[in-house]
ZARO-66655 format. One record per residue (C-alpha): residue in three letters; z, y, x. Coordinates in steps of 0.5 Angstrom, whole numbers, padded with zeros to 4 digits, always signed. Layout:
BEGIN
AlaZYX;...
//
This chain:
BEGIN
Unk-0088+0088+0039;Unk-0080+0085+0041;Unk-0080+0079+0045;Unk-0079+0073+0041;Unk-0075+0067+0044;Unk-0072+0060+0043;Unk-0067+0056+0045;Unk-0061+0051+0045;Unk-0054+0056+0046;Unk-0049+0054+0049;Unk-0042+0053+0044;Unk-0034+0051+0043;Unk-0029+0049+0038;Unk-0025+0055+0037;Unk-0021+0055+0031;Unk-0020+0049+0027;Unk-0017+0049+0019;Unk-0015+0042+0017;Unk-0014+0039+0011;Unk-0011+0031+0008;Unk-0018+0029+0009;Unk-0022+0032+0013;Unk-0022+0039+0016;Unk-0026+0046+0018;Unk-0029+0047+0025;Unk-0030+0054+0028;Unk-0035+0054+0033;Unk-0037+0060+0038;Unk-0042+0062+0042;Unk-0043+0069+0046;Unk-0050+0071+0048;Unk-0053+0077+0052;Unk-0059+0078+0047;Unk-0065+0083+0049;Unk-0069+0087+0043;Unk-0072+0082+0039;Unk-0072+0076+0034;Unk-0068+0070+0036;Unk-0068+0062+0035;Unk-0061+0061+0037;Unk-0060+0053+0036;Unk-0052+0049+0036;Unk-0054+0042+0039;Unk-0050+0036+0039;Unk-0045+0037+0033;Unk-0042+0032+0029;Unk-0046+0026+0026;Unk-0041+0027+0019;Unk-0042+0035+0017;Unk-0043+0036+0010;Unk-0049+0040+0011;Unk-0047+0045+0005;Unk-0041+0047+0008;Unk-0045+0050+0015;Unk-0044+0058+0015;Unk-0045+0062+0021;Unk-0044+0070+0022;Unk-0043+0075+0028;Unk-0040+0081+0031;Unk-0042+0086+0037;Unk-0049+0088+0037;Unk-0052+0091+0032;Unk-0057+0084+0029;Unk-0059+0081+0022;Unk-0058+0074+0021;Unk-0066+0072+0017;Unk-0065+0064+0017;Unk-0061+0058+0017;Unk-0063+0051+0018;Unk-0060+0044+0018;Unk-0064+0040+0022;Unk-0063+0033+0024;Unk-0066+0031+0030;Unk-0067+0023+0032;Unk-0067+0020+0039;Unk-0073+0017+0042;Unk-0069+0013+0046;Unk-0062+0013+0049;Unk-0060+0020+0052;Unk-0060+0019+0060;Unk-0053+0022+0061;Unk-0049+0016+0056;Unk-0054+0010+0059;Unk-0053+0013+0067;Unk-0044+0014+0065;Unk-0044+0006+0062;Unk-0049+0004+0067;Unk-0045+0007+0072;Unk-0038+0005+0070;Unk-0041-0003+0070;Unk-0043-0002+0078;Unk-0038+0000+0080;Unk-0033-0005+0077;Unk-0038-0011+0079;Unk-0037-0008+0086;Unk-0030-0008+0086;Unk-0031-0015+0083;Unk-0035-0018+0089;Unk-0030-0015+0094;Unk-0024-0019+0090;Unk-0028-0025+0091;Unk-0029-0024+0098;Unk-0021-0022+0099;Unk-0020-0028+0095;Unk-0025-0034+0098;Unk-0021-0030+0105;Unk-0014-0032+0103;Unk-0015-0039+0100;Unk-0018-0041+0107;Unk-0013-0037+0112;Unk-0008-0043+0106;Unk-0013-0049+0110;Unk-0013-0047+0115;Unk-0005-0047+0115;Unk-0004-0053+0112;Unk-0009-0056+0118;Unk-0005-0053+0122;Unk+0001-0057+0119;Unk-0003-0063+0119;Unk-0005-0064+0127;Unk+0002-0063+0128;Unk+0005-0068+0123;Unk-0001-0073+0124;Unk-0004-0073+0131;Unk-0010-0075+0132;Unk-0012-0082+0137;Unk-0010-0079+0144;Unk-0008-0072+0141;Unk+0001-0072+0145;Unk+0006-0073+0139;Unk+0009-0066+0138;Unk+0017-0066+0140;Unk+0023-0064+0135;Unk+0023-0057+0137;Unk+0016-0056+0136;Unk+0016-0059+0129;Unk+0022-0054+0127;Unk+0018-0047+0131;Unk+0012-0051+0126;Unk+0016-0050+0120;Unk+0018-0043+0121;Unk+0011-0040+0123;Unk+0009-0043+0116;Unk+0014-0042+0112;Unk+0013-0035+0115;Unk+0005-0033+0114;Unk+0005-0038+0108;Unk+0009-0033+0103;Unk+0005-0027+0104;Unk-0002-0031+0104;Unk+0001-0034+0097;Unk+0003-0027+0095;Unk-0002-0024+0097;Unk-0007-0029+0093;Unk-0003-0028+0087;Unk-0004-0020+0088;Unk-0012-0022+0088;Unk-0012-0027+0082;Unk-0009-0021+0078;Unk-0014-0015+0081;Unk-0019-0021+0079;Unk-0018-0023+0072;Unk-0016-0015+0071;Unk-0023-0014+0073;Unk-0025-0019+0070;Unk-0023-0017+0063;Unk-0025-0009+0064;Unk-0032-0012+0066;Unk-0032-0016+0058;Unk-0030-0010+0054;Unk-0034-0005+0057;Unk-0041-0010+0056;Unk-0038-0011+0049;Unk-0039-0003+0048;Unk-0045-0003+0052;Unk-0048-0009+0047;Unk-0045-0004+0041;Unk-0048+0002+0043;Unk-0055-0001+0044;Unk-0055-0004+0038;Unk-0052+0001+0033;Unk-0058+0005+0029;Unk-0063+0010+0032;Unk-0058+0016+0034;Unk-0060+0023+0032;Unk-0056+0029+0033;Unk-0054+0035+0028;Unk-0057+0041+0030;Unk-0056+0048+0026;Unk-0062+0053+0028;Unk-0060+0060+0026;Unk-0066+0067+0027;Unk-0063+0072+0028;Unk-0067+0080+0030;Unk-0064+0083+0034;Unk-0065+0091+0034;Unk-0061+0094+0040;Unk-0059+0090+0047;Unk-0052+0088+0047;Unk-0047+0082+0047;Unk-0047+0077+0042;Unk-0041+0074+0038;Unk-0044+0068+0033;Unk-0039+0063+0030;Unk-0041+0058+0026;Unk-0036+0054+0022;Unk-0038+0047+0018;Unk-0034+0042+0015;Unk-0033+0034+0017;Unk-0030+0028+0016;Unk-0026+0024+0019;Unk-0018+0028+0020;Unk-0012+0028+0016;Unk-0005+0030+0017;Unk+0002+0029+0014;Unk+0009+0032+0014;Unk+0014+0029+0017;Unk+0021+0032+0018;Unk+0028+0032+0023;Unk+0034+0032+0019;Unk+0041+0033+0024;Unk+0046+0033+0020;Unk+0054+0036+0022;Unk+0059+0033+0017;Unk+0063+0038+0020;Unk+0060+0045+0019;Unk+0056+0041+0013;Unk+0049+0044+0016;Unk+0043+0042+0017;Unk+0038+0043+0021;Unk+0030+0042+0020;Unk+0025+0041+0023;Unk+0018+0040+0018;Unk+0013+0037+0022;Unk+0006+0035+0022;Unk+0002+0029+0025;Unk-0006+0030+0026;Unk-0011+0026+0027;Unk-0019+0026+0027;Unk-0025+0021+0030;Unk-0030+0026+0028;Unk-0034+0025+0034;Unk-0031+0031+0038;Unk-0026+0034+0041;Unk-0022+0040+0039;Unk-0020+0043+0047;Unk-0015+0049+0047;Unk-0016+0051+0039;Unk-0012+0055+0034;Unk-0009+0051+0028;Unk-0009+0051+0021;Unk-0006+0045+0016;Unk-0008+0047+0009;Unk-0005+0044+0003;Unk-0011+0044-0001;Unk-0014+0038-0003;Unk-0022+0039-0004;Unk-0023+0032-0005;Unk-0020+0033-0012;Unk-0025+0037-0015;Unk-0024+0044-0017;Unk-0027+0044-0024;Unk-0022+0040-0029;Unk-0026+0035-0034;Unk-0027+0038-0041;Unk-0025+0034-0047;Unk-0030+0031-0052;Unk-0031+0030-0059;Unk-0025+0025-0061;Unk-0029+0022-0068;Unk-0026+0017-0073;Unk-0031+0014-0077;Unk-0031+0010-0083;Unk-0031+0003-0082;Unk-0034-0002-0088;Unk-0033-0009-0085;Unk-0037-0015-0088;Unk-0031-0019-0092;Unk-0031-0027-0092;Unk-0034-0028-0099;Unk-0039-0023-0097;Unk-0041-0028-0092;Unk-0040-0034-0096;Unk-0045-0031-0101;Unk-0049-0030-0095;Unk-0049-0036-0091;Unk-0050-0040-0098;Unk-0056-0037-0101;Unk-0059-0039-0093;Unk-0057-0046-0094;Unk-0061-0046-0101;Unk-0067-0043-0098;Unk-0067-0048-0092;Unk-0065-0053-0096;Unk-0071-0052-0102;Unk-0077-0051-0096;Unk-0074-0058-0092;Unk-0075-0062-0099;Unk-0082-0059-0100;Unk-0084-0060-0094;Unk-0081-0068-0095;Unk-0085-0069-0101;Unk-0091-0067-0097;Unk-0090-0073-0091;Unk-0092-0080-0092;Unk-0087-0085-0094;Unk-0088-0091-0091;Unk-0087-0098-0095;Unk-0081-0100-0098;Unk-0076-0104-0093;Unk-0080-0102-0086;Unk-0077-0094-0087;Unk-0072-0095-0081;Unk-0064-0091-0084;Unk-0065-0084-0081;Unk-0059-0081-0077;Unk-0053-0078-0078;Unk-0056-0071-0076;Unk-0062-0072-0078;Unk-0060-0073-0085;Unk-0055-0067-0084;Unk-0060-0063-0082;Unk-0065-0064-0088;Unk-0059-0062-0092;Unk-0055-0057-0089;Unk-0056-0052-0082;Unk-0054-0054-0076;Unk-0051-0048-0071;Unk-0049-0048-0064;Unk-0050-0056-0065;Unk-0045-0057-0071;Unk-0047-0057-0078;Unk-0045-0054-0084;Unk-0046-0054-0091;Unk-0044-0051-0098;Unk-0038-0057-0097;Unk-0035-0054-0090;Unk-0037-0047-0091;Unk-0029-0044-0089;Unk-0030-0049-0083;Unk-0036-0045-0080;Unk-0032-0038-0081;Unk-0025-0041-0078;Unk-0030-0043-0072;Unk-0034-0037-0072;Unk-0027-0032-0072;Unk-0025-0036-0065;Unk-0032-0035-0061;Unk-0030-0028-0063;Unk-0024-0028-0059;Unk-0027-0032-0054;Unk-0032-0029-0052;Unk-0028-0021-0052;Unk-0022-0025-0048;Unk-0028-0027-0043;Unk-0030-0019-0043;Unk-0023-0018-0042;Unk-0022-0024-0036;Unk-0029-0021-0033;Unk-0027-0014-0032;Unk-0027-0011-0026;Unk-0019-0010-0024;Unk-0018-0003-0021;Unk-0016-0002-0014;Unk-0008-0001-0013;Unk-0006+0006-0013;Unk-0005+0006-0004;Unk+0007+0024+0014;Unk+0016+0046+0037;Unk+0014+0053+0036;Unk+0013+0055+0029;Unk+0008+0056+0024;Unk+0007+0063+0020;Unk+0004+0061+0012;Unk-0002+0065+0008;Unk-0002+0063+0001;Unk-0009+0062-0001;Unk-0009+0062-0008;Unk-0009+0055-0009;Unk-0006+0053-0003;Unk-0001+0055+0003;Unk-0004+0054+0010;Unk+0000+0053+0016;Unk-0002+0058+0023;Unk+0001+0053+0029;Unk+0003+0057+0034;Unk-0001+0057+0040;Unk-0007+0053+0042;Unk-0008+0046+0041;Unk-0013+0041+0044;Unk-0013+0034+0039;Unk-0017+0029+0042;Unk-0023+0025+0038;Unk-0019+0018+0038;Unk-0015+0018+0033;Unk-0009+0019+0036;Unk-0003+0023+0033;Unk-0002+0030+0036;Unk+0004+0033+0033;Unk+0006+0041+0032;Unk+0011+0044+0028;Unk+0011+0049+0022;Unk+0018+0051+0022;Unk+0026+0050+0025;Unk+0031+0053+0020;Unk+0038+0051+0018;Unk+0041+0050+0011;Unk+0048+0050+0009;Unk+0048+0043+0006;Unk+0054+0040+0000;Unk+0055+0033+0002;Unk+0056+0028-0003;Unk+0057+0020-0001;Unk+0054+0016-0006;Unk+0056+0008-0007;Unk+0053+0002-0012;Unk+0057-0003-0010;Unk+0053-0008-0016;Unk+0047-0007-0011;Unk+0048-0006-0004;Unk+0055-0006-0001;Unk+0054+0000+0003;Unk+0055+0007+0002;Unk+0051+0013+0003;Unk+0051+0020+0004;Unk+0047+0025+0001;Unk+0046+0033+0002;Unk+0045+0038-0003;Unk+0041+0044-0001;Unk+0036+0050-0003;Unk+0029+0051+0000;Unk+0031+0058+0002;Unk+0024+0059+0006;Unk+0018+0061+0003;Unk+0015+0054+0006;Unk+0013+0048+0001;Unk+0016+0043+0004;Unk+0011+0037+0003;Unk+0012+0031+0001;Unk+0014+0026+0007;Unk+0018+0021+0011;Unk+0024+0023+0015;Unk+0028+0021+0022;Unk+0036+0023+0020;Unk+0041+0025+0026;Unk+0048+0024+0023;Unk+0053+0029+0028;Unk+0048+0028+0033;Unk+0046+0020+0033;Unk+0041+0018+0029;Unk+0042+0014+0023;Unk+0036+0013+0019;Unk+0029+0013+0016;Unk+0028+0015+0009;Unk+0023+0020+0005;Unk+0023+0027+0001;Unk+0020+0029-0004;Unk+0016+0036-0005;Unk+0020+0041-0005;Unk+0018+0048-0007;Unk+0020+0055-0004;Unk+0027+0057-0007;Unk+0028+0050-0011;Unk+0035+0046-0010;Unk+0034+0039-0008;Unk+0038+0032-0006;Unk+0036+0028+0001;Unk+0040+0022+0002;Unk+0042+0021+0010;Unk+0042+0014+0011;Unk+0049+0009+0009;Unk+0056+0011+0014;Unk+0060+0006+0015;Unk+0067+0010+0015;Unk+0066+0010+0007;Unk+0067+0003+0003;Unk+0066+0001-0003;Unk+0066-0006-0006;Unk+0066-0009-0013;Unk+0070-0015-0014;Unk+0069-0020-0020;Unk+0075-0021-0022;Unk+0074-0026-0029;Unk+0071-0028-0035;Unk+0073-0031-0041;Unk+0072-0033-0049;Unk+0077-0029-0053;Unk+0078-0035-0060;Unk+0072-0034-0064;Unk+0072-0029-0070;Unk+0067-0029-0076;Unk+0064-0022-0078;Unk+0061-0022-0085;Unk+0061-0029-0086;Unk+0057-0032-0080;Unk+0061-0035-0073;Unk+0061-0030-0067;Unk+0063-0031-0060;Unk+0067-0026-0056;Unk+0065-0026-0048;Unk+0071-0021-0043;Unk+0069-0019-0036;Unk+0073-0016-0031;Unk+0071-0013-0025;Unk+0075-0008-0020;Unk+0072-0003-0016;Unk+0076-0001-0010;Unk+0074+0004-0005;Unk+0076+0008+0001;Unk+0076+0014+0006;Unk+0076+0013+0013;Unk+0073+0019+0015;Unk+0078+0024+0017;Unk+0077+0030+0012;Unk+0077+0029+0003;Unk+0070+0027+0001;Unk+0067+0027-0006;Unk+0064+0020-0008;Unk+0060+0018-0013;Unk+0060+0011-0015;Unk+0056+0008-0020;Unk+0055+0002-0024;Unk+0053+0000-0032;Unk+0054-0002-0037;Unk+0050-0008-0040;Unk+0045-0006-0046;Unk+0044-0010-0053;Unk+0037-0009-0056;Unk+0040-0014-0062;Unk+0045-0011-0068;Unk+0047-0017-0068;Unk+0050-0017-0060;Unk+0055-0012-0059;Unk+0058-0008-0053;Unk+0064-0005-0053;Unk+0067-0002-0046;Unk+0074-0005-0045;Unk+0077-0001-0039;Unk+0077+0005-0037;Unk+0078+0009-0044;Unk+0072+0013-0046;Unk+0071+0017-0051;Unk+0066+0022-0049;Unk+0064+0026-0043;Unk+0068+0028-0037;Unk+0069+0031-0030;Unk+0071+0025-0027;Unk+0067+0020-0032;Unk+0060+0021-0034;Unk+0056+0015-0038;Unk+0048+0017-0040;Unk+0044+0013-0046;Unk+0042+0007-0042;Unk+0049+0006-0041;Unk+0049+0007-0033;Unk+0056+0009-0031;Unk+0059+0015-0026;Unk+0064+0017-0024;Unk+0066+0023-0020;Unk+0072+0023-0015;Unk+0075+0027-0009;Unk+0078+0022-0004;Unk+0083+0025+0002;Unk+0082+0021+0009;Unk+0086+0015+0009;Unk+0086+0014+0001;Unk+0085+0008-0003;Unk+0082+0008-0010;Unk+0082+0002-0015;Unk+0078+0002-0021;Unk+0079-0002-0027;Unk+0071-0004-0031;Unk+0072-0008-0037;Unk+0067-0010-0043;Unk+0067-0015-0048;Unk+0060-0017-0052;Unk+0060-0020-0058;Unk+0055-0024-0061;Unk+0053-0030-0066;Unk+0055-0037-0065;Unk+0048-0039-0065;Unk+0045-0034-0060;Unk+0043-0034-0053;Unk+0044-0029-0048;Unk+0039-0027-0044;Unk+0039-0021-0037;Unk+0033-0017-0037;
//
């Protein structure tokens, strides 16, 4: 019979596929493997696989796979490598401790020592000779001497000291977290395998775990020169999941697993008919009730004793109410207030839904050089990153890059003055690649200077698109009120109206050295009553132009081409009209 064996093999992290969430590891293993069945075992993986995720395949030697176990294996207790590293660590930092002490307790005696040689001279003992004026002054230029590399010495300790101290603190913290956190375990993945002819084994097994993400970001270098830019798309990973990725291929994949890839189904919509009880309905009710109480109430009165005219106390008011009517909720009603009964009813109803409504859970608020070469995957795009990459398992960032491109770009400068005095430059270009650019922030460089921070939306392959390049000083535009006034009041179908003017001036101009195209943009205010009228004074506009365009929300824009050194005035003027008798109000 074929030997049969078992055992743990030896693996590492090969190739790495991570998506915004999480990301899938590829593990290998490489074996010389007699004739036989194997039980071939990946130790220590990831606390965080998800176990359906696990896939295991081979290449070389003729073999067929027959099993493959999950398993998860709890410590008995710590594992003596991590207990001897920890302990280890805190040895030698109370060691050093130990000799920054003694290092310390030196340099403050050789301090006493100094000063009692000050004192010896400065204060002689009985019978001890008084020392001259040259002695005091050789005294003082020993001291000052050593004195200055004792103190600076000493303060160089203090510091050793107190580092050490602190190094000391947090690594006891970690060894009290370590000791208290629950029993461990380790993953483990058991694999059999019957191997027919003797020979080299590749066996990969790849897992999906928790804990990495990344994010696009980008580097935009704009010349308003050659109006170019320059692209560089980048992406910053992370991971903490419990292993480290060393010198391993990369991919970033766009696919979002965490969605789900079934959609919801609809079900039936129905509408019912609905008969509600009408209020008469509910007074007849309550009425034939109240006849019923009432009736069993006066039998059951007839059957009590009555006592002896004058020594029957006078019943109280509830009491009497009581006997001929119904109390509710500790108010009573009767045929008498029956409408007051229903007017309360109708608002405890509303009460207690405006309290379903107060009490229900509030929703959470809805919370990015080489290259790379892209693979469509059906549904997603991945990005192969050149090279190999090592991305440690503590979170920090690690950056790569997908792409270096240049685009030629049309700038366009771009000003509100009613909301921001600056001005700011946008470039239109198209995504000539066949990379979807993500959504992400990015740094801009405006003639080899960065300038900015700013964001761009996701952008497909061969779509034309709008990013803003920060503000430029050398374009100013400002808007300046100039006046507002009444015009005499008028009367429209027989009732008093008010007539408000406001005038503004937009002036603008080019300091750069080469014609620029500038949008400038403003509003005009919007009536939701017919009563209030809004009528554009200045500039004359009848429909849309090249040089002035105005949308249904009345926002104004206007197109110019500005030669360097120029200046441009723009008239606004508009007149609101309104009845003497209403207020306006800005929303």
């Amino acid at each position: 019979m074929e030997n049969t064996t078992n055992q743990m093999i030896e693996s590492k992290v090969v190739a790495v596929t991570v998506f915004q969430d999480r990301a899938e590891v590829s593990r290998e293993a490489r074996l010389d493997l007699p004739v036989g069945n194997h039980t071939l075992v990946f130790d220590q993986l990831p606390d965080s696989i998800e176990e359906k995720s696990v896939q295991v395949s081979g290449k070389g030697v003729q073999a067929t796979l027959t099993q493959v176990k999950f398993l998860t294996e709890y410590y008995d207790q710590t594992p003596d490598e991590e207990v001897k590293a920890l302990e280890d660590k805190k040895q030698g930092l109370m060691d050093e401790g130990r000799k920054l002490q003694n290092e310390q307790q030196r340099l403050q005696g050789q301090q006493r020592f100094l000063q009692g040689m000050v004192n010896r001279i400065t204060k002689p003992s009985k019978g001890q000779r008084k020392s001259k004026p040259q002695d005091w002054l050789k005294m003082l230029d020993y001291y000052g001497q050593k004195q200055a590399k004792v103190d600076e010495a000493l303060l160089k300790v203090k510091q050793q000291v107190r580092q050490n101290t602190e190094a000391l603190s947090k690594l006891e913290k970690e060894v009290m977290v370590f000791f208290t956190q629950p029993q461990k375990a380790r993953k483990q993945v058991e694999v059999q395998i019957s191997v027919v002819e003797e020979g080299a084994l590749q066996l990969l097994l790849s897992y999906v775990v928790q804990g990495a993400s990344w994010e696009p970001y980008y580097d935009l270098r704009v010349s308003t020169e050659t109006e170019e830019m320059d692209l560089v798309y980048k992406a910053m990973i992370r991971q903490n999941t419990e292993e480290s990725w060393s010198n391993a291929a990369l991919r970033l994949s766009t696919a979002r697993p965490h969605i789900g890839g079934r959609q919801p189904e609809l079900k039936a919509w129905r509408i019912q008919q609905h008969n509600p009880i009408t209020a008469q309905q509910v007074r007849e009710r309550l009425k034939t009730t109240m006849k019923e109480i009432s009736g069993g109430a006066v039998k059951a009165m007839k059957k009590v004793k009555r006592p002896a005219v004058g020594s029957m106390p006078k019943p109280a008011k509830d009491v009497e109410e009581k006997e001929r009517g119904i109390m509710i909720a500790g108010a009573v009603y009767d045929e008498s207030n029956i409408d007051q009964f229903l007017e309360r009813d109708e608002k405890r109803k509303v009460e207690e839904a405006q309290k379903i409504v107060d009490n229900k859970p509030q929703s959470p608020p809805v919370m990015d050089r080489g290259g790379a070469k892209i693979e469509s995957g059906g549904t997603a795009v991945f990005f192969e990153i050149e090279g190999v990459h090592t991305v440690k398992n503590d979170d920090t960032e690690h950056q790569v890059t997908i792409l270096q491109d240049t685009f030629s770009a049309h700038l366009q400068y771009s000003a509100v003055p009613k909301l921001s005095a600056h001005t700011y430059l946008r470039a239109r270009t198209t995504n000539h690649t066949d990379y979807p650019l993500l959504a992400g922030s990015t740094h801009i460089f405006l003639d080899n200077n960065f300038v900015a921070n700013a964001s761009m939306d996701t952008i497909a392959p061969s779509e034309e698109f709008w990013t803003f390049l920060g503000t430029d000083e050398g374009v100013k535009v400002v808007r300046k009120f100039l006046k507002k006034y009444a015009k005499k009041e008028g009367s429209l179908f027989g009732k008093k109206h008010k007539n408000l003017v406001y005038e503004y001036l937009i002036e603008a101009k080019n300091f750069k050295p080469r014609a620029i195209e500038l949008i400038v943009k403003d509003q005009l205010p919007a009536s939701q009553n017919d009563e209030v009228k809004v009528e554009l004074l200045k500039p004359v506009y009848s429909e849309d132009s090249d040089e002035l365009k105005i949308d249904k929300f009345k926002t104004m824009e206007w197109l110019y081409t500005l030669d360097p050194g120029k200046e441009l005035q723009i008239p606004f003027e508009f007149a609101i009209t309104h009845p003497a008798d209403v207020w306006l109000k800005e929303s």
